[in-house]
C-alpha positions as CSV (number, residue, x, y, z in Angstrom):
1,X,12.9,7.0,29.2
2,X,11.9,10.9,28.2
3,X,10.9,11.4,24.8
4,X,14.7,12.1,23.4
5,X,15.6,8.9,24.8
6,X,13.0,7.0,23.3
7,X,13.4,8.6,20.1
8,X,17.3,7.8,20.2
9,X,16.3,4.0,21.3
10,X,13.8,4.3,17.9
11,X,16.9,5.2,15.8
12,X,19.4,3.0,17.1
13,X,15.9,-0.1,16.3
14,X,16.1,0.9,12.9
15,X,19.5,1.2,12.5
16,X,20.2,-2.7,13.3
17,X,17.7,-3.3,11.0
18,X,19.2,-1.8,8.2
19,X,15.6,0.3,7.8
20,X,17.7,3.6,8.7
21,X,21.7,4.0,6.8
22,X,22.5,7.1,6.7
23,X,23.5,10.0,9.2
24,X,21.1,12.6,7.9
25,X,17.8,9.7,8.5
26,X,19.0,9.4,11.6
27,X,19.4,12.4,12.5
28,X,15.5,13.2,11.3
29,X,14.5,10.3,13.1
30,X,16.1,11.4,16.6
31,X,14.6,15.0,16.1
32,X,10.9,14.4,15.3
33,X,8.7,13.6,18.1
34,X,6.5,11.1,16.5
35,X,4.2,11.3,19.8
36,X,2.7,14.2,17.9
37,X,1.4,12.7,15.6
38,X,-0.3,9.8,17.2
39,X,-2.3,11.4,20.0
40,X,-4.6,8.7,19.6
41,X,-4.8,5.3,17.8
42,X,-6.2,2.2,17.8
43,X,-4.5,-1.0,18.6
44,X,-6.1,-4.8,17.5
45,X,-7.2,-6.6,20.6
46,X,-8.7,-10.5,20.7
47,X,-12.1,-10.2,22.9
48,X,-14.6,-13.6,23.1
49,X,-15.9,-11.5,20.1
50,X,-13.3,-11.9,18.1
51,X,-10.7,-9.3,17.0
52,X,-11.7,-5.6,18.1
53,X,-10.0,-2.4,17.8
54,X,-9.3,-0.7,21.0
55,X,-8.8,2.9,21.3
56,X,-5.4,4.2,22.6
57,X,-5.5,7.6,24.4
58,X,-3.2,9.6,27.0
59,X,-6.1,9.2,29.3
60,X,-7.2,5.5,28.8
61,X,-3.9,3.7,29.5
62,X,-1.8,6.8,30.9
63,X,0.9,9.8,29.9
64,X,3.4,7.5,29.7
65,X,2.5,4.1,28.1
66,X,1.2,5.7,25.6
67,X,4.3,7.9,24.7
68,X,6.4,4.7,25.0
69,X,4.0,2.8,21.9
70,X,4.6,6.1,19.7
71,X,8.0,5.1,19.8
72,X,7.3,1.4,19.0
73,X,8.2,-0.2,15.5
74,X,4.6,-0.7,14.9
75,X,1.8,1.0,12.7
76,X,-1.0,2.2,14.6
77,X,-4.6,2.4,13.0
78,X,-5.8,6.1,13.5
79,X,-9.0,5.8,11.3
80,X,-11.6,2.5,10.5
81,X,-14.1,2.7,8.0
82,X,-12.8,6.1,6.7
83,X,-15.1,8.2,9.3
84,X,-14.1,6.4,12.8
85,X,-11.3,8.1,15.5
86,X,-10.5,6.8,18.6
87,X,-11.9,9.9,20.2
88,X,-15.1,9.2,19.4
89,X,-15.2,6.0,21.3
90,X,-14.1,4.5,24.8
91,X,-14.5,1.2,24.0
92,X,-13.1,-1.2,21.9
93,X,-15.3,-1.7,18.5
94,X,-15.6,-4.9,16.4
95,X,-13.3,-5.0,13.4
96,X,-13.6,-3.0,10.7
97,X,-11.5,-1.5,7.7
98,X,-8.4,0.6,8.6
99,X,-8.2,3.5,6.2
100,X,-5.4,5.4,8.0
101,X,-2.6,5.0,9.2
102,X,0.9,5.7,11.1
103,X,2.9,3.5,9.2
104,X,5.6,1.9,11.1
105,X,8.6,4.0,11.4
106,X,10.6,1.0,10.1
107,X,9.2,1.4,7.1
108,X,8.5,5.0,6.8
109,X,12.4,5.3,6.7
110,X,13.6,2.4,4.5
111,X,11.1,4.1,1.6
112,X,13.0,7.8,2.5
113,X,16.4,6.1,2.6
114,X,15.5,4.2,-0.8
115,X,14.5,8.2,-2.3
116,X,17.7,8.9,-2.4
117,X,17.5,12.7,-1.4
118,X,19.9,15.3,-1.9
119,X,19.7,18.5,0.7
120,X,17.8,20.7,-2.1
121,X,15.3,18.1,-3.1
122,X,12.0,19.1,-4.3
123,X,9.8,16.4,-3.1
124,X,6.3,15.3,-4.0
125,X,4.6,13.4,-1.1
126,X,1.3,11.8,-2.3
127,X,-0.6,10.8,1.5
128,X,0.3,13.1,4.3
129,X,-1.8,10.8,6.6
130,X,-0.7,11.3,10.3
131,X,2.2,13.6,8.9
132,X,5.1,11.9,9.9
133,X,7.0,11.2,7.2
134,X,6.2,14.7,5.8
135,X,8.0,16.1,9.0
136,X,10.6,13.4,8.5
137,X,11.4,15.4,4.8
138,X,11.2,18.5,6.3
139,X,13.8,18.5,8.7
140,X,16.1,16.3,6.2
141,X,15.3,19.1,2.7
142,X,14.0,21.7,4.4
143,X,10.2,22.7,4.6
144,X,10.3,25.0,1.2
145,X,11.0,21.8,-0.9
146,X,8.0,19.5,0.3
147,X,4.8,19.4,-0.8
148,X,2.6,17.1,0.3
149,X,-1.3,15.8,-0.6
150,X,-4.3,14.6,1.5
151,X,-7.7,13.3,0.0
152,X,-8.8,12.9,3.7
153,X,-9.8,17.0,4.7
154,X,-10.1,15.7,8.9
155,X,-6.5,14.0,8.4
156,X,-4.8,16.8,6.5
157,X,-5.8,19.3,9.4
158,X,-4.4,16.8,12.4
159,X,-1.2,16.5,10.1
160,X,-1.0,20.3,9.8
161,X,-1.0,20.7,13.6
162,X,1.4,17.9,14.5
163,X,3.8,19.0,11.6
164,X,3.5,23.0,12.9
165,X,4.3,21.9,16.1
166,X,7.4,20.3,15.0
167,X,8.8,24.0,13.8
168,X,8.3,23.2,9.7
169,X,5.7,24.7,7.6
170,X,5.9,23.2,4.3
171,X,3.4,23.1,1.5
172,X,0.2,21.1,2.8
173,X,-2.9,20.4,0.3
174,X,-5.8,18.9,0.5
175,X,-6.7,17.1,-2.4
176,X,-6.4,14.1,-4.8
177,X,-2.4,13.2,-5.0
178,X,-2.9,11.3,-8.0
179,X,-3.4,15.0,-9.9
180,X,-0.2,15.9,-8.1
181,X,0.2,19.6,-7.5
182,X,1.7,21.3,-10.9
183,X,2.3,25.0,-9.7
184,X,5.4,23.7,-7.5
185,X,6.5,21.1,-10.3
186,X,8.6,20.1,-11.5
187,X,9.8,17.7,-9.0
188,X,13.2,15.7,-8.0
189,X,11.7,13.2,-6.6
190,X,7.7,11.7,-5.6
191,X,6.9,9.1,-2.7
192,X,3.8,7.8,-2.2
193,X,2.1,6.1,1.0
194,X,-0.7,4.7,-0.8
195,X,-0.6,2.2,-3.1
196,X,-1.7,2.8,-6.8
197,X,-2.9,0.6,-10.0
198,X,-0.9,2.4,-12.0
199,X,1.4,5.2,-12.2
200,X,-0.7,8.9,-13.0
201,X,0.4,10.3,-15.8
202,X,0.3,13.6,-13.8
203,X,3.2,12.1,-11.7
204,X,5.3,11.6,-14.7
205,X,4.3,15.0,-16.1
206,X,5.3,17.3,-13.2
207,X,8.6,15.2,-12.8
208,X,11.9,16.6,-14.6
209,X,14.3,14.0,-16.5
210,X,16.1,11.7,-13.9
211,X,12.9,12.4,-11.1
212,X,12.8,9.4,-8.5
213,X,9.5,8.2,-8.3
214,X,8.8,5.8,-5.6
215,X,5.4,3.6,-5.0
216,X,3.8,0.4,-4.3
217,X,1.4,-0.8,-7.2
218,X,-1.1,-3.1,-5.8
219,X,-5.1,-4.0,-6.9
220,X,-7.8,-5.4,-6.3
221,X,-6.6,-8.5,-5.3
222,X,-4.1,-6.9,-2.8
223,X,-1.4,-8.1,-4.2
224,X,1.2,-5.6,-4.0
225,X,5.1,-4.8,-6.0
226,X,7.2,-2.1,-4.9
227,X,8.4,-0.2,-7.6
228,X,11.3,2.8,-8.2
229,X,11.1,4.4,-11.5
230,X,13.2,7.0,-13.0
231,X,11.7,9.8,-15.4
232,X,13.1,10.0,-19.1
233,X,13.6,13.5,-20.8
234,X,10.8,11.6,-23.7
235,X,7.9,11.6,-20.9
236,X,8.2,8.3,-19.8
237,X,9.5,6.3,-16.9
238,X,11.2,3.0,-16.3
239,X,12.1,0.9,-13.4
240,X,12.4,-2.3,-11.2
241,X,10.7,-3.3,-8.1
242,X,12.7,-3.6,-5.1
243,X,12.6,-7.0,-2.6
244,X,10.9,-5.3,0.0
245,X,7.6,-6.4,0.9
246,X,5.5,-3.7,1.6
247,X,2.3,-3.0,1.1
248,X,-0.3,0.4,1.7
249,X,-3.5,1.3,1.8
250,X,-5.0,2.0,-2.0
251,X,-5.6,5.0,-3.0
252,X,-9.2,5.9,-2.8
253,X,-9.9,6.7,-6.2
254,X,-8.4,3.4,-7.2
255,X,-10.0,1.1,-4.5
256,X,-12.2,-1.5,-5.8
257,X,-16.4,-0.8,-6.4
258,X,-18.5,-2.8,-4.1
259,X,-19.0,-6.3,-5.3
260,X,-22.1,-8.5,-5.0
261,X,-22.2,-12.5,-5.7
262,X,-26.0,-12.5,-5.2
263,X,-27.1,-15.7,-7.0
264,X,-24.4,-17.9,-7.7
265,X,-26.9,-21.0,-9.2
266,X,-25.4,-20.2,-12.9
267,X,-21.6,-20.7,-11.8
268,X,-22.4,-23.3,-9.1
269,X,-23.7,-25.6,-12.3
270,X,-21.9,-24.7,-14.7
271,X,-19.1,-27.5,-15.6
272,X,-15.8,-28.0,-13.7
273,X,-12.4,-29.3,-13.8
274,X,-9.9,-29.9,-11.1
275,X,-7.5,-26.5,-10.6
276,X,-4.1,-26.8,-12.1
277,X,-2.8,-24.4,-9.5
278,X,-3.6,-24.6,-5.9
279,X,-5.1,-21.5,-4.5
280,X,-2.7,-21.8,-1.6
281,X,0.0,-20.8,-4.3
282,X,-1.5,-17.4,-4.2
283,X,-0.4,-17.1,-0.4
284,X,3.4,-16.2,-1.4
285,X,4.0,-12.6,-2.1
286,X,5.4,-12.6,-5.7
287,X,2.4,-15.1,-7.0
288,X,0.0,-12.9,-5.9
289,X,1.1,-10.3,-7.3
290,X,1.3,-11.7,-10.7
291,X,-2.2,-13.4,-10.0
292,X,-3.5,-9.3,-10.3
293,X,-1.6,-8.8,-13.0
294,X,-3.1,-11.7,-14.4
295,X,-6.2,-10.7,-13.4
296,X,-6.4,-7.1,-12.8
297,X,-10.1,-6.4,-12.7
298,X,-10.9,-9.2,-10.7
299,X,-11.9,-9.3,-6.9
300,X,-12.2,-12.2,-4.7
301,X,-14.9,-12.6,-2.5
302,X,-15.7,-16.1,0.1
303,X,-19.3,-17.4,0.4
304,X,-20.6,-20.3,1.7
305,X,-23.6,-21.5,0.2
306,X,-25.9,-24.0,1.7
307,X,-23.4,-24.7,4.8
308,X,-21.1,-25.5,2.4
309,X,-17.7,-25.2,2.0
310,X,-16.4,-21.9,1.6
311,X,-15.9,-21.2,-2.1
312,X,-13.7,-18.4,-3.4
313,X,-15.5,-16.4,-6.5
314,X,-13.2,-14.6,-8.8
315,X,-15.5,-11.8,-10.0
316,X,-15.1,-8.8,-12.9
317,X,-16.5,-6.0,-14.5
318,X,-17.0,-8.2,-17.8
319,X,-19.7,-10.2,-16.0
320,X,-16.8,-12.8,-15.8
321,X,-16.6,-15.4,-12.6
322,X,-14.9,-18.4,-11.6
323,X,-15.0,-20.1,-8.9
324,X,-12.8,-22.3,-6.8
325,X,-14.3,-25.1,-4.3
326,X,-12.4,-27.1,-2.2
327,X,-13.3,-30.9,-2.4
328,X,-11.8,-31.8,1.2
329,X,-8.9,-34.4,-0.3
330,X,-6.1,-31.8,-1.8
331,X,-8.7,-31.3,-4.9
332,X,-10.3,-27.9,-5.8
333,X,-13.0,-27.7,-8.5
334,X,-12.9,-24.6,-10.8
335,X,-15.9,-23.4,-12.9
336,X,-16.0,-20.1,-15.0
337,X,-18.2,-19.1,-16.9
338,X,-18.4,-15.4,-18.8
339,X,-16.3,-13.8,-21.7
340,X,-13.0,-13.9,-19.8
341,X,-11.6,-16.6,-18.2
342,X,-10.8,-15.7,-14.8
343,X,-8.9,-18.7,-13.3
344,X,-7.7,-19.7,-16.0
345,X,-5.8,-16.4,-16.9
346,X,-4.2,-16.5,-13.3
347,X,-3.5,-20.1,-14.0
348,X,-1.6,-19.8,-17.1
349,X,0.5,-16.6,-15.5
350,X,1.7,-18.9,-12.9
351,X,2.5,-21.5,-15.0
352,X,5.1,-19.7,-17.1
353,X,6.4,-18.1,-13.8
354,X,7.2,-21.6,-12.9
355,X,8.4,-22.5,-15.8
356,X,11.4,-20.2,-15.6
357,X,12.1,-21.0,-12.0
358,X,9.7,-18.8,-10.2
359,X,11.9,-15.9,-10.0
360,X,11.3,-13.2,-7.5
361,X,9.4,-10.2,-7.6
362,X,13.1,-7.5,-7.8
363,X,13.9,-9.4,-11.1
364,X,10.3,-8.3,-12.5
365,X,10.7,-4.6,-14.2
366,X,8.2,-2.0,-15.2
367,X,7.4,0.6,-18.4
368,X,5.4,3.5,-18.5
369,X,4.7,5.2,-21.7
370,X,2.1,7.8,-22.8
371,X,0.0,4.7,-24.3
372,X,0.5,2.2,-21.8
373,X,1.9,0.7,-18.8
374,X,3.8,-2.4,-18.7
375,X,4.9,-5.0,-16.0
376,X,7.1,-7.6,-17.8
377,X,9.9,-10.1,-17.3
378,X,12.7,-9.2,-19.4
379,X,13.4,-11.6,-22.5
380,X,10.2,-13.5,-21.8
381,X,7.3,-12.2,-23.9
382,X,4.1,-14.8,-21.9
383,X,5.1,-12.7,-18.7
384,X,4.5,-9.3,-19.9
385,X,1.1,-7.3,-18.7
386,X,-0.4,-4.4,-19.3
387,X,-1.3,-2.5,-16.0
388,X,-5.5,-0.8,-15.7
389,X,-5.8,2.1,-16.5
């Protein structure tokens, strides 16, 4: 196939999907040559070493098989480790953090479809990353009503070549989006492709009353809630989460500070008691994410200690830890010690969750205010949190 074809094929993917649903998407999707912005990427490989990211270039597999995976439904990896390309290597390298990004286009689409554009809306994109979704807005708004924000200053300037290439010249900064970018506010509508702890204020700021903004919130337990809010003429913003279950990279002024178990002799004999909620509960989508909110300065980090089983340590700023080891017969030991109650906070969240029939994540709503920022369950005061700040 030549690259219209391919892009075509891409659109008519997305369209039995349901990801892409209207005309205008499509045609985006079947003009933007998303080759451009991938001109290299990793892809995950299994070696005798384990899982290893290999580099994906015109030259290492060919012209054409790599022009047919830009078309692919798939995200490709196009940074580790925050300073790693796959130009700078020809061989596959052991696994490490992806901190960019070509999301796949699946998804790219079902969060511009879910925006709700109008032809003259002034759009807020927080995360240019490879650039293609910026394009995307461009040719469905027009260039002069995008602006869009990059921390990364090496992956704004690859964006600003692939998107130049494609004919559009919109607004392209380099910077922190959570500060947004008041001299073009106010804006209609603000998508993000990173998630966020909370919503910045300077979001709901530059926004004018009935602004769409669209995010995922997630932590540092990676639990993640997709949320649409709308912008109140009082300064604040209210919303749902929608069913989808997506999930992005965190935004780096919001990812988590290094943690460090180091001794773990006061936790390890402190006194236990037998979990009331499995850990494997965590595993479903919606209970994780109420786990963070639960939570929401917590991190979990595996250790082994002594060739031991592998204990999960709950760990916050507060000094706080728990910590949850399996006994081998369906039986996992909890210990905490420190002013707040890790596990047992997560615990109790899940328990009332439970109790009311373990509804799903959509039926969860969110509240932002000048003071504070609230997840809740409507009508049920024990499922109400206050996001970080």
């Amino acid at each position: 196939m030549n690259e219209k074809e391919l892009r075509q094929r891409l659109a008519r993917e997305l369209q039995e999907t349901g990801d892409l649903r209207t005309r205008q998407w499509r045609a985006a999707v079947e003009t933007i040559p998303r080759h451009l912005f991938l001109p290299e990427f990793f892809r995950p490989i299994t070696t005798p070493q384990g899982m290893e990211w290999e580099p994906v270039t015109p030259k290492s597999i060919g012209t054409d098989e790599w022009i047919a995976l830009t078309y692919e439904n798939q995200t490709w990896v196009t940074q580790i480790d925050v300073h790693l390309h796959p130009g700078d290597t020809e061989r596959p390298i052991p696994a490490g953090n992806p901190t960019s990004s070509s999301t796949l286009p699946g998804l790219v689409v079902a969060m511009l479809e879910d925006l709700d554009v109008t032809d003259d809306s002034r759009v807020l994109e927080i995360g240019t990353g490879t650039g293609y979704s910026t394009a995307l807005l461009c040719e469905r708004v027009g260039a002069e009503n995008v602006v869009s924000i990059e921390t990364d200053a090496g992956l704004a300037a690859r964006a600003a070549r692939a998107i130049h290439q494609t004919g559009h010249n919109p607004l392209l900064i380099t910077g922190n989006g959570l500060d947004g970018f008041p001299q073009r506010e106010p804006y209609d509508r603000i998508i993000a492709t990173c998630s966020v702890r909370h919503i910045p204020a300077a979001w709901i700021s530059q926004s004018k009353p009935g602004t769409t903004i669209l995010t995922t919130l997630s932590g540092w337990q990676y639990g993640s809630g997709y949320a649409k809010l709308t912008v109140s003429s009082d300064g604040t913003a209210s919303g749902r989460f929608l069913p989808n279950t997506y999930s992005f990279m965190l935004a780096r002024p919001h990812m988590p500070p290094t943690v460090n178990i180091g001794d773990t002799k006061g936790i390890d004999a402190s006194e236990s008691r037998p979990a009331v909620i499995s850990p494997e509960t965590l595993h479903t989508w919606t209970a994780q994410f109420i786990a963070q909110l639960a939570a929401p300065q917590a991190q979990c980090v595996g250790k082994s200690v002594d060739g031991g089983p592998m204990v999960d340590y709950y760990v916050d700023d507060t000094g706080s830890i728990a910590s949850l080891t399996p006994q081998g017969n369906g039986i996992t030991l909890v210990r905490e010690i420190g002013p707040v109650a890790l596990w047992s906070s997560i615990e109790k969240a899940i328990a009332d969750w439970r109790d009311i029939g373990s509804p799903e994540i959509e039926e969860f709503r969110i509240k932002v205010t000048p003071n504070e920022q609230v997840v809740f369950m409507p009508g049920q005061h024990s499922l109400m949190w206050q996001l970080p700040r």
